[in-house]
C-alpha positions as CSV (number, residue, x, y, z in Angstrom):
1,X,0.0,0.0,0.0
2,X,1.5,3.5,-0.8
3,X,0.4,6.5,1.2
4,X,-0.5,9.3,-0.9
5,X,1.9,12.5,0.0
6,X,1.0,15.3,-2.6
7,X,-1.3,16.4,-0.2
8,X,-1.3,14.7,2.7
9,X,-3.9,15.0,5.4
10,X,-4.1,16.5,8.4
11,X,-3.9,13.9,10.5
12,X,-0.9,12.4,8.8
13,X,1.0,15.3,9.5
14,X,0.3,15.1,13.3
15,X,1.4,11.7,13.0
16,X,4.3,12.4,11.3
17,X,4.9,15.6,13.9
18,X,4.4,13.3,16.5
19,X,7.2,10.8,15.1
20,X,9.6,13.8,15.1
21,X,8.8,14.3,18.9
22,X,8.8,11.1,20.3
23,X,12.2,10.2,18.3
24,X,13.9,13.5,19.6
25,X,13.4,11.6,23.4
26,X,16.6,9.7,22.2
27,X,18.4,13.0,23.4
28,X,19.7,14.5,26.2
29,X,18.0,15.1,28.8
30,X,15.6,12.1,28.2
31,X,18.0,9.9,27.3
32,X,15.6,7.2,25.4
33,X,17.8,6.1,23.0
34,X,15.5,3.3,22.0
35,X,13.1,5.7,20.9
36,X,14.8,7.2,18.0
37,X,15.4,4.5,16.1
38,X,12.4,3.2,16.6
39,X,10.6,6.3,15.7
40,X,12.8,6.5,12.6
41,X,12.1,3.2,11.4
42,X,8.2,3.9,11.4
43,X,9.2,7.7,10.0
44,X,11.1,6.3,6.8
45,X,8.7,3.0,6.5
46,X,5.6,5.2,6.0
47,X,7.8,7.8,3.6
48,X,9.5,5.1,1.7
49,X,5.4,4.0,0.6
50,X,4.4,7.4,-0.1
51,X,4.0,9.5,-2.8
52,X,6.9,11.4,-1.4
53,X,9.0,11.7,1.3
54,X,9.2,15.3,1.3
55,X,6.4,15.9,3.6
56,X,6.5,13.4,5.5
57,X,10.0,14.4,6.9
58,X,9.2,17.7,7.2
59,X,6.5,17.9,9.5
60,X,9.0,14.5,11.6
61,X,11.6,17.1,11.0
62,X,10.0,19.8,12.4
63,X,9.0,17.6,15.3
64,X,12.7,16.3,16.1
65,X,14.2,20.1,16.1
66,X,11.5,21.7,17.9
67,X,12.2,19.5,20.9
68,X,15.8,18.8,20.3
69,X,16.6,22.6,20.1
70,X,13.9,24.6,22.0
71,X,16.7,26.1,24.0
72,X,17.3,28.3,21.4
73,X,14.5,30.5,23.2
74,X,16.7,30.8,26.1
75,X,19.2,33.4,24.9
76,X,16.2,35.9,24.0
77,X,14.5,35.3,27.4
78,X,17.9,37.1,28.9
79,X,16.9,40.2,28.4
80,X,12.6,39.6,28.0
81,X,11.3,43.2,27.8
82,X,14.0,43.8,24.4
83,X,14.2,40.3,22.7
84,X,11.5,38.0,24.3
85,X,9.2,38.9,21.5
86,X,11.8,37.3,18.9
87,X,11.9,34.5,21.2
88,X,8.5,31.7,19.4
89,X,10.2,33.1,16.3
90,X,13.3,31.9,16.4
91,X,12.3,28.5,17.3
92,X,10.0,28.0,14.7
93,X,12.4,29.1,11.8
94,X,15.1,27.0,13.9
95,X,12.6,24.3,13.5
96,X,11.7,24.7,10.2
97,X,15.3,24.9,8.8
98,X,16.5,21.7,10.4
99,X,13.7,19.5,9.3
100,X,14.3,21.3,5.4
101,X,17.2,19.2,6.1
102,X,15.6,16.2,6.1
103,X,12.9,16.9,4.1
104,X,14.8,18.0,0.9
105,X,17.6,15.0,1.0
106,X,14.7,12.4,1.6
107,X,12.1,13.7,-0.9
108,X,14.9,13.8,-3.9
109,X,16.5,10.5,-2.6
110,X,12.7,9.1,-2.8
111,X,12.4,9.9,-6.8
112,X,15.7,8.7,-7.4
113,X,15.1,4.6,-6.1
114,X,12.4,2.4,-7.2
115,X,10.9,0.4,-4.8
116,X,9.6,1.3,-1.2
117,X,13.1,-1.4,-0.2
118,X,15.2,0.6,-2.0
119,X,13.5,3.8,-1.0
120,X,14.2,3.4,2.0
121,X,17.7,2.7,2.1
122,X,17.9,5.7,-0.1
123,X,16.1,7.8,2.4
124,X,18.2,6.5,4.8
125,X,21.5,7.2,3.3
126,X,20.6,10.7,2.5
127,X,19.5,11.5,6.3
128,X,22.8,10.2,7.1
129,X,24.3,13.0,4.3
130,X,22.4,15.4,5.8
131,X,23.5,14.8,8.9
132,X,27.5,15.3,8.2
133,X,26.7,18.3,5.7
134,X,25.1,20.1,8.6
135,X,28.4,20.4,10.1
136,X,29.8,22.3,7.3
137,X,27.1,24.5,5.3
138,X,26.0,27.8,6.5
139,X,29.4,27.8,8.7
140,X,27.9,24.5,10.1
141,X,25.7,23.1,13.3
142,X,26.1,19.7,14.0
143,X,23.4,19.5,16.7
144,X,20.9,16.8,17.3
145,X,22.3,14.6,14.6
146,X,20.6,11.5,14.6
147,X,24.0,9.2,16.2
148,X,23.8,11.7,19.2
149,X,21.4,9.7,20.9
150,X,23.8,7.0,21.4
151,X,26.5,9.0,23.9
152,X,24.5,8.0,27.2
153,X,25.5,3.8,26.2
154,X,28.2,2.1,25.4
155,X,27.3,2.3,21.5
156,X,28.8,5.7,21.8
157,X,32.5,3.9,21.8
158,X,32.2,3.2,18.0
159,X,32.7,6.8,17.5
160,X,36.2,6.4,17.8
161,X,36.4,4.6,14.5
162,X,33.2,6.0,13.2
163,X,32.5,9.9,15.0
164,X,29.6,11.2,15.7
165,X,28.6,10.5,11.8
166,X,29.8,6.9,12.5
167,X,27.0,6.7,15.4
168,X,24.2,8.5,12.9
169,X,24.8,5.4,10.8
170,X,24.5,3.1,13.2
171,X,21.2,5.4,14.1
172,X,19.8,5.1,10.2
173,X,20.8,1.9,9.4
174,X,18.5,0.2,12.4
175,X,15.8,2.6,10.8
176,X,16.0,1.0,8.0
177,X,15.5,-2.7,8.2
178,X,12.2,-3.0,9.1
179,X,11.9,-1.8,5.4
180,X,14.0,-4.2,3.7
181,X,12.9,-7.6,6.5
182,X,9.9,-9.4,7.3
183,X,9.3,-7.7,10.9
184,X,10.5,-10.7,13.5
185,X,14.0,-10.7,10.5
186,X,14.4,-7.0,10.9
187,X,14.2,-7.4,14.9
188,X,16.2,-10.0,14.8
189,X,19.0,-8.2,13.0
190,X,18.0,-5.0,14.7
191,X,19.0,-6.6,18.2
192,X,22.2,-8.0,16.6
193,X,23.5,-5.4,15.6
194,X,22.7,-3.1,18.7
195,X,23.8,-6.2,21.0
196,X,27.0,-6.5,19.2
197,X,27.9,-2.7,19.4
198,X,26.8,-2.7,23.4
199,X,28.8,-5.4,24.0
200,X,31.9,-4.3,22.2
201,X,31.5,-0.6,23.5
202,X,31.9,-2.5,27.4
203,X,34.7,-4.5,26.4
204,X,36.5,-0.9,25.2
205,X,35.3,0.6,28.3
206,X,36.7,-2.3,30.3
207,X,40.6,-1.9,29.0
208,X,42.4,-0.1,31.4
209,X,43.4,3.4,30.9
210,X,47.1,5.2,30.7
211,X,47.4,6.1,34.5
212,X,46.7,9.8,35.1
213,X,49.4,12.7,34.4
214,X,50.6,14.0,37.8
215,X,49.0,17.8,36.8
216,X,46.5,18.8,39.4
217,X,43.4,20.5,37.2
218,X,41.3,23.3,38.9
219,X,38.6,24.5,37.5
220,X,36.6,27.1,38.5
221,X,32.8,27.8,38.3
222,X,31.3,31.3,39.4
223,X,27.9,30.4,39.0
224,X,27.7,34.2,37.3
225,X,23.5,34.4,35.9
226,X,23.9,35.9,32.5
227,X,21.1,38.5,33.0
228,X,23.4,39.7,36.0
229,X,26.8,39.4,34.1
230,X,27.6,42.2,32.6
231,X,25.8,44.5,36.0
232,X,28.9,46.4,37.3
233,X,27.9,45.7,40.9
234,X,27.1,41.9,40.0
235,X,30.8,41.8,37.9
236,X,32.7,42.3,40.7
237,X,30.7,39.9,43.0
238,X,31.3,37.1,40.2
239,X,35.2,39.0,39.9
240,X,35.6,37.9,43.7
241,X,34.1,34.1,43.4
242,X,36.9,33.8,40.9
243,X,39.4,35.2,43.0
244,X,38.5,33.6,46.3
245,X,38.1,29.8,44.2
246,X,41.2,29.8,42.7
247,X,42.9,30.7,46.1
248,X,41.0,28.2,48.0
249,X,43.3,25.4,49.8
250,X,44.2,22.6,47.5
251,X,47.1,21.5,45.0
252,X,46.8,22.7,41.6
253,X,49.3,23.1,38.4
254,X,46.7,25.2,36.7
255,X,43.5,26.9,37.0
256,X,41.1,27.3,34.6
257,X,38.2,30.2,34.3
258,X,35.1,29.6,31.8
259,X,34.5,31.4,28.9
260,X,34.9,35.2,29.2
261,X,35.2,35.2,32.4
262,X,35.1,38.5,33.6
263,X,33.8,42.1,32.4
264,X,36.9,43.7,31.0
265,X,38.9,43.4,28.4
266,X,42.5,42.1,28.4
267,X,43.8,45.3,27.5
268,X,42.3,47.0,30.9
269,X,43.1,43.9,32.9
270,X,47.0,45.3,33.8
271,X,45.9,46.6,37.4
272,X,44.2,43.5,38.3
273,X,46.5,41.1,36.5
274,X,49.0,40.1,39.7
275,X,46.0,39.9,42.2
276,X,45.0,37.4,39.3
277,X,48.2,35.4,39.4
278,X,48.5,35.6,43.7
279,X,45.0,33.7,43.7
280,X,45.6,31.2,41.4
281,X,49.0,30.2,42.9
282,X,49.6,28.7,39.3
283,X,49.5,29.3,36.0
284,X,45.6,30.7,35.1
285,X,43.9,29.9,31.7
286,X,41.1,32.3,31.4
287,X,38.5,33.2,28.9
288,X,38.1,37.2,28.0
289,X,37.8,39.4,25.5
290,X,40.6,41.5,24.2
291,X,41.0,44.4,21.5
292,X,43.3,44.2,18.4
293,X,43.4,47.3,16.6
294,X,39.3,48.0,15.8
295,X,38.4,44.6,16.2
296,X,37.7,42.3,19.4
297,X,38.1,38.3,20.0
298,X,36.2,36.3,22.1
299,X,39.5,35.0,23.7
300,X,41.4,32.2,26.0
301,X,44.8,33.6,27.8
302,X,47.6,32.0,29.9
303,X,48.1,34.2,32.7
304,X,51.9,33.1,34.0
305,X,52.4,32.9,37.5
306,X,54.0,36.3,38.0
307,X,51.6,38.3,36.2
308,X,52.3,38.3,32.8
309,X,50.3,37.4,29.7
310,X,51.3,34.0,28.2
311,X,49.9,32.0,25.1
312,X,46.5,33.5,23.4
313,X,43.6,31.6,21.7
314,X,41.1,33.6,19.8
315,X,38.1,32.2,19.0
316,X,37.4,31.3,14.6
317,X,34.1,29.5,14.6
318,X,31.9,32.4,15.9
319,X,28.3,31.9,16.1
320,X,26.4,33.6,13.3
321,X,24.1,36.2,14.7
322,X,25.5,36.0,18.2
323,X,29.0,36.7,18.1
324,X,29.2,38.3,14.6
325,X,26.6,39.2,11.9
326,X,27.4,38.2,8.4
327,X,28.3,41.8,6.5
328,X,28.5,42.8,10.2
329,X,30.7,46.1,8.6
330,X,28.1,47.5,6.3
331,X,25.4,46.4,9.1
332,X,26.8,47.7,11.8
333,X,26.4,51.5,9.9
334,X,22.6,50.9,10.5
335,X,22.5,49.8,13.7
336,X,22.6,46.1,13.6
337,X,24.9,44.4,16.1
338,X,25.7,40.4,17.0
339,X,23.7,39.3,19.8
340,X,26.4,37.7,22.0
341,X,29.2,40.2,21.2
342,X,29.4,42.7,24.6
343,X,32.3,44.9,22.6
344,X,32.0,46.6,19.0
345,X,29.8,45.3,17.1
346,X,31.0,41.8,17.3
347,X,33.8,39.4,17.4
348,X,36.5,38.9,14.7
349,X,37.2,35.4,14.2
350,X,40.9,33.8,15.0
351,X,43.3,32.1,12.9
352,X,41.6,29.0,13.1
353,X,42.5,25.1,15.5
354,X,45.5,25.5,17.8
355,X,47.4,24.2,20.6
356,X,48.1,26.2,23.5
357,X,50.8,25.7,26.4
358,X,51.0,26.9,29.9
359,X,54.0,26.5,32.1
360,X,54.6,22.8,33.4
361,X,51.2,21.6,32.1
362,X,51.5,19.3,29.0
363,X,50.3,21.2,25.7
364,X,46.3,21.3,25.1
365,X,43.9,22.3,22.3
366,X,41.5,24.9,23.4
367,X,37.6,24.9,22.3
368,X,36.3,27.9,23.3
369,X,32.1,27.3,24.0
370,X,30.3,26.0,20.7
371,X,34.2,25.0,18.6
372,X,33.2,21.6,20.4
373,X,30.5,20.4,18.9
374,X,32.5,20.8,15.6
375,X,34.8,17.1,15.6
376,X,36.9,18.7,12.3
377,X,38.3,20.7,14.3
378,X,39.9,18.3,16.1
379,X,41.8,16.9,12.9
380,X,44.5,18.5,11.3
381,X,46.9,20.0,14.0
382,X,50.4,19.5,12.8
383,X,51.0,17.8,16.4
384,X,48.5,15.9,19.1
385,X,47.5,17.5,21.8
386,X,48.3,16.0,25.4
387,X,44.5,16.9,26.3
388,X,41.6,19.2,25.1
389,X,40.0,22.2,26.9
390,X,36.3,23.4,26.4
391,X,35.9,26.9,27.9
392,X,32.1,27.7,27.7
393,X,29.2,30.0,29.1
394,X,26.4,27.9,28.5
395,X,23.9,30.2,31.0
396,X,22.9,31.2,27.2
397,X,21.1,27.5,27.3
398,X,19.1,27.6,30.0
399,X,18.8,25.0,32.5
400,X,16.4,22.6,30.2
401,X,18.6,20.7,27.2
402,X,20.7,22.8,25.9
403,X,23.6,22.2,28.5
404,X,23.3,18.9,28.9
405,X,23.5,18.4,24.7
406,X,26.7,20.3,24.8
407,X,28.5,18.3,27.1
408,X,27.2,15.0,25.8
409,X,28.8,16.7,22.8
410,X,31.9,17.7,24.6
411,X,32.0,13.9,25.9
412,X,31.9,12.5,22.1
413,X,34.7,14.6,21.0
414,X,36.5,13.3,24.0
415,X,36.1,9.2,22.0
416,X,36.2,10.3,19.3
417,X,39.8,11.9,19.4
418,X,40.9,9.4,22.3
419,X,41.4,12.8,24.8
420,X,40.7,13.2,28.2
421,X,38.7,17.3,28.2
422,X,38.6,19.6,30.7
423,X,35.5,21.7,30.8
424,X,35.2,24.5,32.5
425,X,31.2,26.3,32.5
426,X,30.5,29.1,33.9
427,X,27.1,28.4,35.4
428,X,27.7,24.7,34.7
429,X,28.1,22.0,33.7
430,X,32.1,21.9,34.3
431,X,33.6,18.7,34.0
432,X,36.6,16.1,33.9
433,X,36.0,13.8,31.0
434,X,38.5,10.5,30.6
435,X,38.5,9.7,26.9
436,X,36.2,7.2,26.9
437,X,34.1,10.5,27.1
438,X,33.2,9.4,30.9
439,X,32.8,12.0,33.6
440,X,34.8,11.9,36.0
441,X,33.5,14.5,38.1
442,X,31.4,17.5,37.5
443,X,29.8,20.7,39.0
444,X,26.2,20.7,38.0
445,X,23.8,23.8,37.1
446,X,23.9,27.0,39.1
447,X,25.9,25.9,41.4
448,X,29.1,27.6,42.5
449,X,32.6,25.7,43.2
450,X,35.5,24.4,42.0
451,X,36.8,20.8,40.6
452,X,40.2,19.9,41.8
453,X,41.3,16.8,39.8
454,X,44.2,15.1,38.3
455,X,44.2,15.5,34.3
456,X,43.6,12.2,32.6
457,X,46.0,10.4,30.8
458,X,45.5,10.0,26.9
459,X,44.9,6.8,24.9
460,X,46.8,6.5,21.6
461,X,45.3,8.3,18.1
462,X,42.4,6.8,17.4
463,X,41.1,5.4,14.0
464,X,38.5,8.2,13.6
465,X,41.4,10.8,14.2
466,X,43.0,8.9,11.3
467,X,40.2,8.8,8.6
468,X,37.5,10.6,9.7
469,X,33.9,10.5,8.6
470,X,35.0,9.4,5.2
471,X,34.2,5.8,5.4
472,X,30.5,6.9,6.9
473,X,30.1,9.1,4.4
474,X,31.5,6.9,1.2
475,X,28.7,3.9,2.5
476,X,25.9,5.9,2.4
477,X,26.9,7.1,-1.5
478,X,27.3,3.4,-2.1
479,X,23.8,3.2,-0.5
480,X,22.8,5.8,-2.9
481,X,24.1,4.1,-5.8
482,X,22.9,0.6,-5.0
483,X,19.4,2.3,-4.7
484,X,19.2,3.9,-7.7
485,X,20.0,0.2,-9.8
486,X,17.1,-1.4,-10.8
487,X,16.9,-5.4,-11.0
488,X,16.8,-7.0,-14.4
489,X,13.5,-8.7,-15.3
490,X,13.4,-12.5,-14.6
């Protein structure tokens, strides 16, 4: 039976909506992984029988995002009387242009096979496309791919052959066999291949780590609200927290502050710069912003331990619209700012993935807040890394989904590269992840404190570091192909 999709009914696109919602429970914070590809499976079944697919997805699509990334309201709730009104709009075009990425791979991938067997694989092997060109179009935004779901179970250990695009096959793949098996084949092979993966993600799990470095790790979380931030009076409350963290009792070979940290800019920092040093007692990596010329950088620094400015990091994947507005130049001449950006009219992007060093601490790459949820970037340094550090500010997110997404995210980049990372948040969540993207220890939302912990040791390269998505990527084109032949007549 084929579902007729030109115009589908209502009631099919509730379903369909529905789909998208219930398969979006695979993600943090619900956790239910079984969900998505379950949902999935009934999702590309019903499309693969249609008419087309294009609708169908659309209105799952718009049902997956919606959930998966309603914290996108959070950062216009800051400041409600100025943006709360942009707030359900920028949601639902949030929405809308994530499931346009389902809706347009699966609806062409639909005409191109024959049958609703090979429609399905087709469909399945685009949403898997979809998924690793979302990390690089429109300057890219990995979240909520469909392998995400997995980073809660042991599954999530493939990703250090696979990556996160590894894991969304994994996801798409299960979706599809109910289409291509008789139903107790397809569950049959669906538990197979899910058992197999569990089992071989505990038996990574149980080899035994390099012991940890010697480095003591502090990190420090001010618990600073972002609607009370930038307040003068509230500035140098949070200022203090910092001070009095770092100075508390305790070894430590370096401290680390979250993302721009404090109010001021490195430049107006000198007075303040030793009192800096005397509380940390050790060499202080700190997020702030700093001036070069006319532009500004949304910046990590090594503060040495008497006083002086070490190694800088500026940040190069800015978020559009918050931390820089495309044509921001010409823009800015009419009043229109970044969202993010608290100097000039927004940040200027750095040189691009580097490793930093601080004194007696083994070199480290730093991600500065949303950089981690991009695994490229990991790939490509003309040396490894001895560990990777995630400065963010993720009070932008809310206390819902959107923090707990990112360090799941944070956590998979951590497998994927074979890494312990340090996080440091400045409302939470701060972290110690080993890199079998297990936390260690953590500082959980709105709470002030401070993690004192030695820094993990680091298994070798992994395979994903060495290939990357390309063998994900070069399956689900031979997917593609094998779709599109059609069988000979008997």
């Amino acid at each position: 039976m084929r579902i007729r999709s030109g115009h589908p009914p209502l009631r099919h696109l509730l379903a369909g909506f529905a789909l998208g919602l219930i398969a979006a429970l695979g993600l943090p914070p619900f956790g239910l992984w079984i969900a998505t590809p379950l949902s999935l499976a009934l999702l590309i079944y019903r499309a693969s029988r249609a008419d087309g697919a294009f609708w169908p997805m659309l209105v799952a699509g718009f049902g997956w995002f919606a959930l998966s990334m309603s914290w996108i309201v959070e950062p216009f709730l800051v400041e409600p009387e100025i943006y709360g009104w942009m707030a359900p709009f920028a949601l639902f075009f949030m929405a809308l242009g994530g499931a346009l990425f389902w809706a347009i791979p699966a609806g062409l991938a639909a005409r191109f096979a024959g049958d609703p067997g090979r429609r399905a694989v087709a469909i399945a092997a685009a949403l898997l496309l979809s998924d690793w060109l979302r990390g690089w179009i429109f300057t890219g935004l990995p979240w909520a791919l469909t392998g995400h779901v997995w980073i809660d179970t042991p599954v999530a250990q493939t990703a250090a052959w696979g990556g996160a695009i590894g894991l969304c096959l994994i996801t798409l793949a299960l979706a599809a066999l109910p289409s291509l098996l008789r139903p107790v084949s397809s569950a049959l092979a669906a538990m197979a291949l899910t058992g197999g993966l569990w089992g071989a993600g505990l038996v990574r799990q149980s080899w035994p780590l390099p012991p940890d470095t010697s480095v003591m790790v502090r990190i420090v979380q001010p618990n600073a609200r972002q609607d009370l931030k930038w307040d003068p009076e509230w500035a140098a409350v949070f200022f203090q927290r910092l001070l009095d963290l770092s100075a508390a009792p305790g070894p430590r070979d370096l401290v680390i502050w979250p993302e721009t940290a404090v109010n001021f800019l490195l430049e107006d920092a000198g007075p303040v710069l030793p009192a800096m040093a005397r509380a940390a007692g050790a060499p202080l990596v700190m997020g702030i912003q700093r001036r070069d010329g006319s532009r500004y950088h949304n910046s990590l620094v090594t503060l040495n331990p008497d006083g002086t400015v070490g190694a800088t990091y500026d940040k190069f994947h800015l978020v559009p619209f918050g931390e820089y507005i495309p044509w921001g130049d010409a823009l800015a001449r009419v009043g229109i700012t970044a969202f993010a950006a608290q100097q000039g009219n927004g940040y200027s992007p750095g040189a691009g993935p580097a490793i930093m060093s601080a004194p007696g601490v083994p070199d480290f790459q730093p991600l500065i807040c949303y950089e981690a949820i991009f695994p490229q970037h990991l790939r490509g340094l003309d040396s490894r890394p001895a560990w990777l550090l995630q400065a963010t500010n993720d009070a932008w997110f809310g206390q819902f989904s959107g923090p707990y997404q990112h360090l799941a995210q944070a956590r998979l980049r951590a497998i994927e590269s074979g890494l312990p990372l340090i996080r440091a948040a400045n409302t939470g969540i701060s972290a110690v992840i080993d890199p079998y993207g297990r936390v260690r220890q953590s500082l959980g939302l709105g709470v002030e404190g401070k993690i004192d912990a030695a820094l993990p040791g680091a298994l070798p390269e992994t395979a994903w570091m060495a290939w990357g998505n390309t063998p994900a990527v070069m399956l689900a084109l031979l997917a593609l192909a094998a779709a599109r032949v059609r069988r000979r007549p008997a």
